[in-house]
N, C-alpha and C positions, 0 to 999 in steps of 0.2 A: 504494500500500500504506500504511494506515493502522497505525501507532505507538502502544502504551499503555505506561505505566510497567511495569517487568518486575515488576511487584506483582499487576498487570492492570488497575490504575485506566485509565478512560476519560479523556478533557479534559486531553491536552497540548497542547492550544490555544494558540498562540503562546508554543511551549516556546524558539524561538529567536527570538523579537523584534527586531526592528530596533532599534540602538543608539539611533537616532532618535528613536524611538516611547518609549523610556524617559529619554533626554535633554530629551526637551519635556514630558513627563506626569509623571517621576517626579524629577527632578534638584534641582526645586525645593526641597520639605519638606528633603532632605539639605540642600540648601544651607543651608540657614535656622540647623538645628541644626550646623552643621559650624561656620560663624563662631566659636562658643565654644570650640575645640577651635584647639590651634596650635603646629605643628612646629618652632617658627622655631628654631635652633640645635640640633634633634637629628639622630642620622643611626638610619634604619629598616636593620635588616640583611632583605636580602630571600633568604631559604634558597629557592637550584634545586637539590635534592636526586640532580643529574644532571650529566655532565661539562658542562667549558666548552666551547664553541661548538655543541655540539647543540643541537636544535631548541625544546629548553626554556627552554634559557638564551641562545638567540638571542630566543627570542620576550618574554621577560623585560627584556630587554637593550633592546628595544625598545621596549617601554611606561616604562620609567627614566625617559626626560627629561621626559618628560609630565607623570608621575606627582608627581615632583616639583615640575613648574611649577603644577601644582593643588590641590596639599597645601596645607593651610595653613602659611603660617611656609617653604616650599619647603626643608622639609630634604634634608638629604646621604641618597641611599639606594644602599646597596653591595649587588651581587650576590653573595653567598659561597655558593658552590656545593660539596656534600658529596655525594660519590660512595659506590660500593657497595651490594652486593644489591640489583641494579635501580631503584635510588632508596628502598627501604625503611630504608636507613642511615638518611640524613639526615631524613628523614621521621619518622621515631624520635623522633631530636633534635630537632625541631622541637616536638612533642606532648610532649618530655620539658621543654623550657626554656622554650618560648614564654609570655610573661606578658599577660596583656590589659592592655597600655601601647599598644598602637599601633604598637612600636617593633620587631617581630618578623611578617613576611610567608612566607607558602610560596607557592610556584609546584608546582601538585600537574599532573599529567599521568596518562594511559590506563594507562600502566605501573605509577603508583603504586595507580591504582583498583583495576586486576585484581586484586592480591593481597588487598587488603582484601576485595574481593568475592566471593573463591574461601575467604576463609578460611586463608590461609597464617598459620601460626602464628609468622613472624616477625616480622608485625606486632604492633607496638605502639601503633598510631592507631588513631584511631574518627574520621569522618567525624562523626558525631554532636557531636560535639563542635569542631567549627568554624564559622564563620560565613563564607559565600563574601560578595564584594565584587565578582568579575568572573568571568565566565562565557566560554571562548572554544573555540568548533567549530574540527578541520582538517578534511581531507580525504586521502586517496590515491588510487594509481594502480597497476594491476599491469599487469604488460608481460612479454615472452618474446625469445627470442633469433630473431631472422628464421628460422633454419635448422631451425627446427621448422616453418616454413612455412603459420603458421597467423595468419592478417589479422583474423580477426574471429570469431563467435557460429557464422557459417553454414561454419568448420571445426574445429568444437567435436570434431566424431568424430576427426578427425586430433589435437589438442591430446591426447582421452582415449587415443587409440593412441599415442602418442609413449613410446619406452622412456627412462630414464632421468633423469623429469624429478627437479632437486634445486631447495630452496628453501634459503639460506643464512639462520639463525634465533638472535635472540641468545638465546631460551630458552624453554620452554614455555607459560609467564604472563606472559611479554612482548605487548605489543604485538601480537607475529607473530602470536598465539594469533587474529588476526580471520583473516588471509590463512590457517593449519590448518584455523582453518575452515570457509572458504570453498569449501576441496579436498574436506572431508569432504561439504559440501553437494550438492556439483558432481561426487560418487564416482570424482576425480581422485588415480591413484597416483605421490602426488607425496613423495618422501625427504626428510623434514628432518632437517637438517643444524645441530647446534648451536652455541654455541661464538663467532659473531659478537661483536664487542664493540660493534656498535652498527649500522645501515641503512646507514650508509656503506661497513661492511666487507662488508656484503651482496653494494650496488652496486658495490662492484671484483671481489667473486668471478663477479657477473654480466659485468662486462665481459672479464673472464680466462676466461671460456666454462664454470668449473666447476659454474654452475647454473645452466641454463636459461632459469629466472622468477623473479623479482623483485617487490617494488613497494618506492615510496618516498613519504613525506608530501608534501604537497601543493608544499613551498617547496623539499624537495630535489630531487623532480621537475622540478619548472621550473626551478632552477641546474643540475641534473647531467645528467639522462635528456635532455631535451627535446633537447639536441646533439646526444646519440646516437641519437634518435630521427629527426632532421634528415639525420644522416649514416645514416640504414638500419639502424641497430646493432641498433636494437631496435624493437618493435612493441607500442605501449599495446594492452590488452583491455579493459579497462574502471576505472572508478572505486569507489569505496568506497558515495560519493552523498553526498546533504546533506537534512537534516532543512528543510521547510518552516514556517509556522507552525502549520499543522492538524497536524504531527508526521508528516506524510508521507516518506515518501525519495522523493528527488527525485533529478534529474541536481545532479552539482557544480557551480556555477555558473562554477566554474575550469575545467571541462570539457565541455562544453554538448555537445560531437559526440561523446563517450563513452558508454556508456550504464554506467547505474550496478549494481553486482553483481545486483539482484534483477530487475534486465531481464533481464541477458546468463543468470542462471540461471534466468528464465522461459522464452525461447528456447531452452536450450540443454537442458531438463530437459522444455521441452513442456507445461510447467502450472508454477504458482508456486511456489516454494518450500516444505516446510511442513517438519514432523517436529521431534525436540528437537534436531538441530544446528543446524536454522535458527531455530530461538526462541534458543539459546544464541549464533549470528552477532548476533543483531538486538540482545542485550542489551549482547554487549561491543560492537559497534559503538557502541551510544549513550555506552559509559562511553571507549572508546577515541576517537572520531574525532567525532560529532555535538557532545558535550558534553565536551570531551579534558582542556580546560587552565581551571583553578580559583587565582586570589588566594582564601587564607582567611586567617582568622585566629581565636583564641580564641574560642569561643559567649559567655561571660560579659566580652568586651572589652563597654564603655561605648557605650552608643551613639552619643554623639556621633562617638565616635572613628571607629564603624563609617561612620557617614552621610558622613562628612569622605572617607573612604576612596572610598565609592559615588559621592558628588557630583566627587572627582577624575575616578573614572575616567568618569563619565557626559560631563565637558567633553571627558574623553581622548579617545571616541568619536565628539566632533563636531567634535574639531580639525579645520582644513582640513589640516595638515601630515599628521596621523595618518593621513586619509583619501587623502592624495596617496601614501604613504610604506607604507600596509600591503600594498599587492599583492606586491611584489617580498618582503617578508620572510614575512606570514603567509597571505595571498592574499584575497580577495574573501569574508572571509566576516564577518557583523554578531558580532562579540562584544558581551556584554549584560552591564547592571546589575542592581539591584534584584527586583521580582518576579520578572521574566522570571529572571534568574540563579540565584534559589531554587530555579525549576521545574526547571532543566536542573541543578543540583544533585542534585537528591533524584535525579532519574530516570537519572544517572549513576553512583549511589551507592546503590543497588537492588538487588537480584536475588530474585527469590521462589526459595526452597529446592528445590523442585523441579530447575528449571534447574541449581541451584549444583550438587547429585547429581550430573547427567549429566554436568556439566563434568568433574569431580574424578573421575569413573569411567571417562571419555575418556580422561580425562590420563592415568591409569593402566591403559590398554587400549593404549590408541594408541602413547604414551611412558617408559610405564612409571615414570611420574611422578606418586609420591605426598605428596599435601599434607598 
């Protein structure tokens, strides 16, 4: 299945490029202009506008010592993490204080996109108004409790006959809003359930039996599920998938024996997917999970400062450490610099009006949840 920007442009042609492919072709010119440009005795506050230890500010947390050793001048960079309204707080403040010095970073995520993209009026941001620097995909996995008794696609009728299935949901324009709609695609009568404070609270409602099905990001997956999955607890269905460079969804490369949502709902549906919930899956999919997690900073920061930033993270990409050291935190997938990173910007930062409609009329159909 072939991928266009939710605009409808054709040629997302190596919209996720290998780090590689931009570390050998594009690293250089930044490098060049970046030498004039030098950190030495500042410290960068890096805003994850999201609690400590989730998945944003683990993943943050993990490009730190890099980021620093490639900086010019290798300044001090602190993670200062501002919570509330799904990361629209901090996120605020960030678009409210950040100054093109260099010296102010976001760590933006799916959570923050959605609401920009739906149009929630408690944003404060415009995407328009930043400059991305790194570009990074996750992935997930949705899974079920064994005693639904359903292994795969070919007991999809039992899955849709199962009484009381619940999904544990931190909120409507969360994140979750891809797995809502994967049920609406799939014409699964599945109870969401609000009110989670975050995928972890999910995963213990799922292990305490009060819901069913689940899924979790690619890295909470493999620390939490994959035990329970070991010990029988629970039964993967499939993957969210992963964007190729033709813009295709593919299998997850962290998941290869999975098959990814638009298989197990071609199987399961008898033809491929189509209608507006699945153009509305396809678009948050790319702003939640293909294209998830964004370094920006100010559109009028200098560019040298910006190139110094790009050429860090370009060597980040080709460390041997970074490459020994990301499975276990953010799993097998190319985050990208430079062009490539623009592409998976814009196209995560999209929605043609249309789509946006159905969204906000769903929400308000479905959840009674108006924007």
């Amino acid at each position: 299945m072939s991928f266009v920007t939710p605009e409808g442009r054709p040629g997302r042609r190596d919209l996720l490029l290998g780090a590689a492919a931009w570390g050998a072709a594009g690293a250089l010119a930044p490098g060049r202009a970046a030498r004039a440009q030098d950190f030495a005795g500042k410290t960068i506050e890096w805003i994850i506008p999201l609690q400590v230890g989730g998945g944003s500010d683990t993943w943050a947390r993990f490009h730190l010592p890099f980021l620093s050793r490639y900086l010019p001048g290798h300044p001090t960079i602190v993670v200062r993490n501002i919570t509330g309204g799904g990361g629209i707080n901090g996120t605020n403040q960030f678009a409210a204080r950040a100054r093109p010095d260099g010296l102010m970073i976001l760590g933006t995520t799916g959570s923050i996109q959605f609401p920009y993209l739906l149009g929630d009026p408690r944003v404060r941001y415009d995407y328009k108004a930043w400059a991305p620097v790194l570009a990074g995909p996750t992935g997930g996995v949705l899974y079920v409790r064994p005693e639904l008794g359903v292994r795969g696609v070919a007991d999809f009728a039992k899955l849709k006959a199962s009484p009381g299935l619940k999904y544990g949901s931190q909120g409507p324009t969360s994140l979750d809003i891809v797995p809502a709609l994967a049920f609406e695609v799939l014409g699964l009568d599945v109870q969401i359930v609000f009110g989670m404070q975050g995928r972890g609270a999910g995963r213990l409602a799922f292990e305490r039996g009060e819901t069913p099905i689940d899924y979790q990001t690619t890295s909470a997956f493999n620390a939490q599920v994959m035990p329970l999955v070991r010990e029988g607890k629970a039964v993967p269905l499939w993957s969210w998938g992963a964007l190729n460079a033709e813009g295709e969804l593919t299998r997850d490369p962290n998941f290869p024996d999975l098959p990814h949502f638009a298989e197990f709902a071609t199987a399961a549906l008898g033809a491929p997917p189509s209608g507006p919930a699945w153009e509305a899956w396809r678009t948050l999919f790319v702003a939640g999970f293909a294209a998830q997690k964004f370094v920006v900073l100010p559109k009028e920061t200098p560019a040298a400062i910006l190139n110094a930033y790009r050429s860090a993270f370009a060597r980040t990409l080709a460390d041997p450490e970074y490459l020994e050291k990301r499975r276990t935190v953010i799993g097998e997938y190319d985050e990208v610099t430079g062009e490539a990173c623009e592409r998976a910007y814009a196209a995560a930062t999209t929605m043609n009006e249309a789509t946006r409609e159905w969204v906000r009329d769903w929400l308000l159909r479905r959840f009674n949840h108006r924007l």
